[in-house]
N, C-alpha and C positions, 0 to 999 in steps of 0.2 A: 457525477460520480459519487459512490457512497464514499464515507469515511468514516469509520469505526477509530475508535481510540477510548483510552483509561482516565477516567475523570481523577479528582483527588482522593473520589472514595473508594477507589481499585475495584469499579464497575464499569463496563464495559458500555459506553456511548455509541449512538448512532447518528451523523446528520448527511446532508446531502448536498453538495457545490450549488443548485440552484435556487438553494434557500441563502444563499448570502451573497455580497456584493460580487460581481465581476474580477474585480482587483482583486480581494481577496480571493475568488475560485482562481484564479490566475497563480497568486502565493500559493497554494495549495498544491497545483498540478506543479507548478517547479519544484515546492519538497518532495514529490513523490519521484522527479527526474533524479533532483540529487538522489535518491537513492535508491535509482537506476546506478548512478556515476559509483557511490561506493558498491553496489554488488558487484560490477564492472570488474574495479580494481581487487576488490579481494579474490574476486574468481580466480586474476589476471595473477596476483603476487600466489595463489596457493597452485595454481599450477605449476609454476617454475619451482616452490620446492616440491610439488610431487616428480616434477622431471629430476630435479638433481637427487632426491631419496632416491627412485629407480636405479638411478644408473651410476650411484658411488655406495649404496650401502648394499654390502655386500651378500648378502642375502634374498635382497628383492633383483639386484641386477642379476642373478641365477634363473630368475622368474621367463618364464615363455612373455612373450609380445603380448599377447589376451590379457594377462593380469596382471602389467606394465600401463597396458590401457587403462584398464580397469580403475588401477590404485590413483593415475595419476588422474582421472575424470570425478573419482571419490575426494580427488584432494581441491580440485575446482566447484565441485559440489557445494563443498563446508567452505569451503572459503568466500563463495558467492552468499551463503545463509549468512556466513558472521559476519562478512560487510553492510551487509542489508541490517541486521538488527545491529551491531555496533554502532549505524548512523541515526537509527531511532532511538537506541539507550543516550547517544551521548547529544546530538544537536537537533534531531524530526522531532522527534515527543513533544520536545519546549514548544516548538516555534509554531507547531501544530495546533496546540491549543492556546499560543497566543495567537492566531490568526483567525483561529474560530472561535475566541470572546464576543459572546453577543448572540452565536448563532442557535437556531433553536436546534437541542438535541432530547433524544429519544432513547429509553430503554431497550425497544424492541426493533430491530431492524424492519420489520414488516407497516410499523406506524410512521414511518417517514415517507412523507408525499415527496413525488418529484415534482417540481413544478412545469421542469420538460413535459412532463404527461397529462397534465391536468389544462383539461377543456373546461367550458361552460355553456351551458346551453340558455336563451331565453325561455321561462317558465311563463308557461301561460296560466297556469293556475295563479302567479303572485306579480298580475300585473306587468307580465316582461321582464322581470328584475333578471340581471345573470343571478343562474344556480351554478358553482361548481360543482363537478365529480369526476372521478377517481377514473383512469382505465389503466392503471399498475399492475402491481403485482394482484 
């Protein structure tokens, strides 16, 4: 899997799970669960107040069923974004790039090999040695 993240010098990195160890692509896809788990919950806490806005403040509970829908799927919305970046502002970003210390990263997303994809063919020109090459992007 790619991973994109902001180095120290507020540039924008690129590397890839199969360029570093197992254990760590493992660390990796669990930060990305957790936060599954916080968009989860914030979806989860900002729909029950778009249900209670609807239906105690007196102006939206006037409102037809459609834009009752509406307000309270707008309030799961934002609350599903803010969970997901509140877990990267406050505990992913860290742990993210203390996990990926070491690993090779890339300016341009398109120069990052996956190693899932990369073959090697024996070269007959250079004595059988493997050549790798690329069939990516």
């Amino acid at each position: 899997m790619y991973v994109s993240f902001t180095d120290n010098d507020k540039k924008t990195v690129h590397t890839h799970t199969s360029l570093i160890s197992e254990e760590k692509a493992a660390e990796v896809q669990q930060l990305y669960e957790n936060q599954n788990t916080w968009k989860g919950r914030g979806a989860f806490i900002a729909t029950y107040l778009g249900l209670e806005a609807v239906n105690r403040i007196t102006p939206l509970a006037k409102q037809a069923f459609a834009r009752k829908a509406a307000i309270v799927g707008l309030f799961a919305l934002a609350g599903g974004i803010a969970g997901s970046q509140g877990y990267w502002r406050s505990t992913g970003e860290g742990e993210l790039k203390k996990t990926l210390i070491g690993a090779p990263i890339y300016e341009n997303k398109f120069d990052v090999p996956e190693l899932d994809k990369l073959f090697f063919f024996l070269d007959d020109d250079n004595n059988y040695e493997p050549s790798l090459y690329h069939h990516g992007m």
